[in-house]
N, C-alpha and C positions, 0 to 999 in steps of 0.2 A: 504494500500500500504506500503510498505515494506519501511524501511530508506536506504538511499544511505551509504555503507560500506566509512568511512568518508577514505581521501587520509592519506596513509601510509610510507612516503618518506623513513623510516629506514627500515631495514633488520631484516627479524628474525628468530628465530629457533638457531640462533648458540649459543653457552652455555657458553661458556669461554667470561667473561667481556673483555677479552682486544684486542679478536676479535671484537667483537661487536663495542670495541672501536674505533680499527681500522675500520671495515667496515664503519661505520656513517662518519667517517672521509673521507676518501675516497668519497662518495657520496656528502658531504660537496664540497669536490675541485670540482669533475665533474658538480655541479651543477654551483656553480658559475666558472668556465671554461668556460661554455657555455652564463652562462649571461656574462659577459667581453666580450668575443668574439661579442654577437649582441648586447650589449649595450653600451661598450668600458668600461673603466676600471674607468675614473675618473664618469662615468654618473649612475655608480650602487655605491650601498650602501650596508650596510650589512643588513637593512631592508630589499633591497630587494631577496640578498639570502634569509635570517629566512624566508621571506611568502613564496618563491618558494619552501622552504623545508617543509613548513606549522609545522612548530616550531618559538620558541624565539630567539628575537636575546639575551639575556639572554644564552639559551642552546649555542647558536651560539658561543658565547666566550666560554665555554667547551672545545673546537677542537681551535680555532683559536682564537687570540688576536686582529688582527688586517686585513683590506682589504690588504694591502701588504705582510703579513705572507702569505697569501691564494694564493695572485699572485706567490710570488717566488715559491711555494710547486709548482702551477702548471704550473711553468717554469721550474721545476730542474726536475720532473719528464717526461717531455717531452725530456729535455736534454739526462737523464739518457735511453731512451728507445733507445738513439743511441752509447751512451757512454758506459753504462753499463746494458746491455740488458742479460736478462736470457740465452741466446745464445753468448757467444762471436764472436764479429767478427774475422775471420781467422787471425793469422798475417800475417807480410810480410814475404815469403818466400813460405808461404803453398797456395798453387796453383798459379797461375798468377795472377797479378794485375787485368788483365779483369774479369776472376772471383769472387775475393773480388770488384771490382767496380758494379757489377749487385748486389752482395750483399748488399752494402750500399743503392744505389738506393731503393732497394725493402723496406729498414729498414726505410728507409726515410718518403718514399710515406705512410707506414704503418705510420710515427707517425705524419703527418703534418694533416692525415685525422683523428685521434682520438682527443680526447677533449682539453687534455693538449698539445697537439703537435700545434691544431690549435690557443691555446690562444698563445702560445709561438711565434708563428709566427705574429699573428692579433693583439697584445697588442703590441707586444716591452719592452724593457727593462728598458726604460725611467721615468718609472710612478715608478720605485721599489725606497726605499732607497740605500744610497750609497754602504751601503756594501752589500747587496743583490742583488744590480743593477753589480755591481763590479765578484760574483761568477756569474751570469748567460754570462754576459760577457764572462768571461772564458770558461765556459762551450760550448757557440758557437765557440768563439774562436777553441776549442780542437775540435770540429765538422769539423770544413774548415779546421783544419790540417791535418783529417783523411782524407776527402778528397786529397788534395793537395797531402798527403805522396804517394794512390792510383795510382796518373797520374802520382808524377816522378820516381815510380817502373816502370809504364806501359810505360811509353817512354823509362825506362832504359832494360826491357825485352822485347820491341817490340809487346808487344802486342795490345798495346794504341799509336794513332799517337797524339801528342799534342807539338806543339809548345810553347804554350803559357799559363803555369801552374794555373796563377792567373785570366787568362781572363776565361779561359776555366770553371775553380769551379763558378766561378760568374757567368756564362751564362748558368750551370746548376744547382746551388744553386737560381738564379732567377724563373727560368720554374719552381721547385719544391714547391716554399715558393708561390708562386702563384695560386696553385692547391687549397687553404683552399679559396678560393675567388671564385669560380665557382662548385665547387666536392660537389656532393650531394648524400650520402648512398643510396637516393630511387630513383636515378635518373638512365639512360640506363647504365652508365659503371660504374661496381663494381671495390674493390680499387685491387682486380688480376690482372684483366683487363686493369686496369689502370698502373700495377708496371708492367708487361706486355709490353705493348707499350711506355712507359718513356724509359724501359729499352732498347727495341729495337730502339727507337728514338736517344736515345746518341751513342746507339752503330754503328749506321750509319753515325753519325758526327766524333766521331774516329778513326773508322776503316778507314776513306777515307784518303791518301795525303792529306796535305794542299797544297793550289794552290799556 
């Protein structure tokens, strides 16, 4: 009987060292992303990334120094999927606010359901050092102003009804940061489906008078 082709967690084939390097990296965050996320952040270790990667924690320090360098990476780049995304988001002027507000949603729902997106949500900020805890701060921060900047174009161009600037982001930055606690890839509604009806859901609390 044949040997079991032993588990291969790195990538390969690509030829340039500092791909390679980057890629191993990357796989490093995503993996531990995900343990953080079901295990919380103070309850894993970096043993237990190395065995889920089925390497050293020896190798492990290679890529990362420390359990909070790993965290921040996979907080800044959740950040950055909304911040600064290969796409930019439209500015203000080019098209209506309702437009760029389906936009966001949709960028949104895309990164709270990917790995970094759901540690960023499910970990918190609290577990980082101070000045790392200090940039992702900010980084949220500049999140809820892109929001915010959205609604008071769209009450100022009529196309978004909203009274009330700060309640209204909270009562949809709540519904969204929620989504990582129930949304499952293999489950009935995929994440289009999903940016789909979020997006139709606000748009029907908007679009209405307030009473």
């Amino acid at each position: 009987m044949a040997k079991a082709t032993p588990k291969r967690p790195w990538g390969e084939g690509i030829q340039d060292r500092g791909e390679q390097y980057e890629l191993k990296r990357q796989v490093v965050l995503r993996t531990a992303a995900r343990i953080y996320t079901q295990r919380g952040f103070h309850e894993t270790t970096l043993t237990d990334i190395a065995e889920a990667l089925n390497i050293s924690k020896p190798t492990l320090y290679y890529y990362f120094r420390s359990k909070d360098e790993i965290l921040f990476e996979c907080h800044r780049l959740g950040i950055e999927a909304i911040t600064d995304g290969e796409t930019p988001m439209p500015p203000p002027g080019e098209g209506t606010a309702r437009e760029r507000l389906h936009e966001f949603l949709r960028r949104y729902v895309r990164m709270v359901v990917d790995d970094f997106g759901t540690c960023l949500v499910m970990t918190g900020a609290n577990a980082l050092g101070p000045e790392n805890r200090a940039e992702v701060v900010g980084g949220r921060r500049q999140i809820d102003g892109m929001l915010r900047g959205i609604l008071e174009e769209g009450a100022r161009d009529g196309t978004i009804v909203c009274d009330d600037i700060m309640l209204t982001s909270m009562f949809i930055f709540g519904a969204m940061n929620w989504i990582p606690h129930w949304f499952h890839r293999e489950g009935e509604i995929n994440v289009d489906t999903l940016s789909v009806r979020l997006v139709a859901f606000v748009d029907r609390a908007l679009l209405s008078a307030p009473q």
